[in-house]
C-alpha positions in Angstrom: -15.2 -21.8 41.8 -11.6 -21.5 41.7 -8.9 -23.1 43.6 -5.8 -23.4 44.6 -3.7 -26.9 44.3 0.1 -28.0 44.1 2.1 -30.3 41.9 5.7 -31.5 43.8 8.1 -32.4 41.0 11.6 -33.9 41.5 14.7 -33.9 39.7 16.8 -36.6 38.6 20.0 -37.1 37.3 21.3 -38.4 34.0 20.6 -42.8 35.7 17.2 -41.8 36.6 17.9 -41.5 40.3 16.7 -39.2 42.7 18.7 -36.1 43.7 17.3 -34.3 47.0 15.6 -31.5 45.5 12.0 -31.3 45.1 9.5 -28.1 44.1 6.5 -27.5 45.1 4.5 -25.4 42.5 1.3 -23.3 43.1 -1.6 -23.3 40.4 -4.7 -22.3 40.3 -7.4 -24.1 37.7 -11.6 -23.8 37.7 -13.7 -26.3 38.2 -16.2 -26.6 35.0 -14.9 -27.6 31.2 -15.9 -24.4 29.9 -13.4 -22.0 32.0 -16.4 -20.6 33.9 -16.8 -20.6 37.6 -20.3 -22.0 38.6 -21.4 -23.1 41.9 -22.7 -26.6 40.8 -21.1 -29.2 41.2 -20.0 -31.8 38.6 -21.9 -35.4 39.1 -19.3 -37.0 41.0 -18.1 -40.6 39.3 -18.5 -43.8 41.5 -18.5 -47.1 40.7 -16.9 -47.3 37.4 -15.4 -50.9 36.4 -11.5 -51.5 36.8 -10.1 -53.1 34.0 -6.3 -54.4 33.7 -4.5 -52.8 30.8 -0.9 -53.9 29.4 2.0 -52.8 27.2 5.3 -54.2 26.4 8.1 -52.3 29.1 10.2 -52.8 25.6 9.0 -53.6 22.2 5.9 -52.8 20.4 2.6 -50.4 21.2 0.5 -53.6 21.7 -2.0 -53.0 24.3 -4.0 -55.1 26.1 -7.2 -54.6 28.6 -8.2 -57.6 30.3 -10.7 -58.0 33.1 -10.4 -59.1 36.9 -10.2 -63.0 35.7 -8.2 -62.7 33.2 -10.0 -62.3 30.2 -9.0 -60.7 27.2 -11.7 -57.8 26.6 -9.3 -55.4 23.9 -6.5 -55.9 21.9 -5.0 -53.5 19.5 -1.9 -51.5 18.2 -1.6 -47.6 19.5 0.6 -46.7 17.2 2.0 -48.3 14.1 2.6 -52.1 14.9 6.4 -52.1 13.3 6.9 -49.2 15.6 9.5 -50.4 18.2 10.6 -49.0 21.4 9.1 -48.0 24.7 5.2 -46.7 25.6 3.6 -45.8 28.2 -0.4 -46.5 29.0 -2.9 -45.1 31.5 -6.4 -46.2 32.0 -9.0 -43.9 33.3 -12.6 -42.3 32.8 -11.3 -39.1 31.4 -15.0 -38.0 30.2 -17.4 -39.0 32.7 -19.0 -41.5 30.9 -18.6 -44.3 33.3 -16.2 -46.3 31.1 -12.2 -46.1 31.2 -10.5 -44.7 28.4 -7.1 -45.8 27.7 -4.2 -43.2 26.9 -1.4 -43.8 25.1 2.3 -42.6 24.7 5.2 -42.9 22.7 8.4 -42.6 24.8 12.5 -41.5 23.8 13.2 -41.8 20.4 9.4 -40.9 19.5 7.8 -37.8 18.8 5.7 -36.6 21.9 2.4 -38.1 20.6 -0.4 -38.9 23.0 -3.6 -40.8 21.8 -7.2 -41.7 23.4 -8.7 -44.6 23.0 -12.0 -45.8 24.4 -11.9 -49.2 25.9 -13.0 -51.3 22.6 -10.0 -49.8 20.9 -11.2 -46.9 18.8 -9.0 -43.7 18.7 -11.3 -40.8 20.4 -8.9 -38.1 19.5 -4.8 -37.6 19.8 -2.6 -34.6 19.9 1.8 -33.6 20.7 1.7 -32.3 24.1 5.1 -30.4 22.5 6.2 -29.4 19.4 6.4 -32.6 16.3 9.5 -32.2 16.2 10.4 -33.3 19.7 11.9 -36.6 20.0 12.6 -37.0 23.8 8.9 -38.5 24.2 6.8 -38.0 27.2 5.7 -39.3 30.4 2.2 -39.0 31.4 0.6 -38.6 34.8 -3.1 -38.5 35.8 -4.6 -36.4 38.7 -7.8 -34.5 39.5 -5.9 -31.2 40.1 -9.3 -29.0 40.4 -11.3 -31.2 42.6 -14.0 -31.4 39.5 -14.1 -35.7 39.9 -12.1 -35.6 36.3 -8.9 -36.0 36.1 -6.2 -33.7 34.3 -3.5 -35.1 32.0 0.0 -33.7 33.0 3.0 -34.7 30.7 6.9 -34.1 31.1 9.0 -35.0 28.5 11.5 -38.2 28.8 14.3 -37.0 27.7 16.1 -34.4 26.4 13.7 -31.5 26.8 14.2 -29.7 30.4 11.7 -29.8 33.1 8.8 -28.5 31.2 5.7 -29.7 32.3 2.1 -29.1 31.0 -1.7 -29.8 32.1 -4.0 -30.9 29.9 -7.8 -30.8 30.5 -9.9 -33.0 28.4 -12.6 -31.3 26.9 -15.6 -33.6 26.3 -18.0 -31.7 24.3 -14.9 -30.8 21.2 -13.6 -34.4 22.3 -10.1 -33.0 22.5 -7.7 -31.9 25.2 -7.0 -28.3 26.1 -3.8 -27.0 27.6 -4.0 -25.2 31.2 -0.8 -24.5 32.5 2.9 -25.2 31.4 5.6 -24.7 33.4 9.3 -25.2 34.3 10.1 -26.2 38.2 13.9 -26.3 37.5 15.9 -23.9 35.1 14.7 -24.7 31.4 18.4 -26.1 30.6 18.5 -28.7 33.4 18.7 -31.9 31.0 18.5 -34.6 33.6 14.7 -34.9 33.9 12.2 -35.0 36.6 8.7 -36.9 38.0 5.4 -35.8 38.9 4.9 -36.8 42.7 1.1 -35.7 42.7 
């Protein structure tokens, strides 16, 4: 069934500090992969294994998962190893198989490319959340929006490229992500950027 959620966004100014404003924005997504509304529910995810994984704050896209001791379990490059600069990871079971996958960003100065890896390092699929052209980068943010157990993808970009923000749904059978909403919570020429609260 459908329902009815709320993303609160703030704006910030040109040094990445708060300004006291904040939107809340309405939306309204279903709750099954396919678009349909259906009255059963999704298996609900528990227990899945939290893994640690790490990026450079500045430098390369070298990513590292380890486990709770320590341990190194994954290595690898998400984008092109001479690439330098700053990315962004998240770690999460975005198809409901029980492992995490790891998402990856580039950020300013980059193109606004997001990749999936699953937890041994092997790209599952990747996509621009805006046009190739872009070169603000982008910010990712996970959250289970619909109240399905998965969570959506939502992406602003870093700079450079007004408060437009997008949700992203992962779609597991085509192994790619689908667009659900776009928006923009301040006027499309505010320049100074904002954060996902939610």
């Amino acid at each position: 069934t459908a329902g009815s959620n709320e993303i609160v966004v703030q704006a910030e100014n040109d040094t990445g500090s708060s300004l006291a404003v904040t939107r809340t924005v309405t939306y309204t997504l279903t709750n099954t992969n396919d678009g349909s509304e259906s009255d059963d529910p999704l298996v609900v995810q528990t227990g899945i294994r939290q893994d640690i994984v790490t990026i450079p704050n500045e430098g390369s896209s070298h990513v590292r998962m380890f486990d709770t001791d320590g341990a190194v379990l994954t290595s690898f490059f998400a984008f092109n190893k001479d690439l330098k600069g700053s990315f962004q990871v998240l770690n999460t079971d975005i198809n409901g198989d029980g492992e995490q996958e790891i998402l990856a960003a580039a950020g300013s100065g980059f193109g606004p490319h997001i990749r999936l890896f699953s937890r041994s390092g092997e790209l599952i699929t990747d996509f621009f959340a805006y046009s190739q052209d872009f070169r603000g980068g982008v910010k990712m943010y996970l959250s289970d929006l619909s109240g399905d157990d998965f969570p959506e993808l939502l992406v602003t970009p870093v700079a450079d490229g007004g408060p437009h923000v997008r949700v992203y749904r992962y779609d597991v059978e085509n192994e790619e992500f689908v667009l659900l909403t776009d928006f923009f919570p301040y006027s499309e020429s505010f320049r100074g950027g904002v954060r996902i609260t939610t």
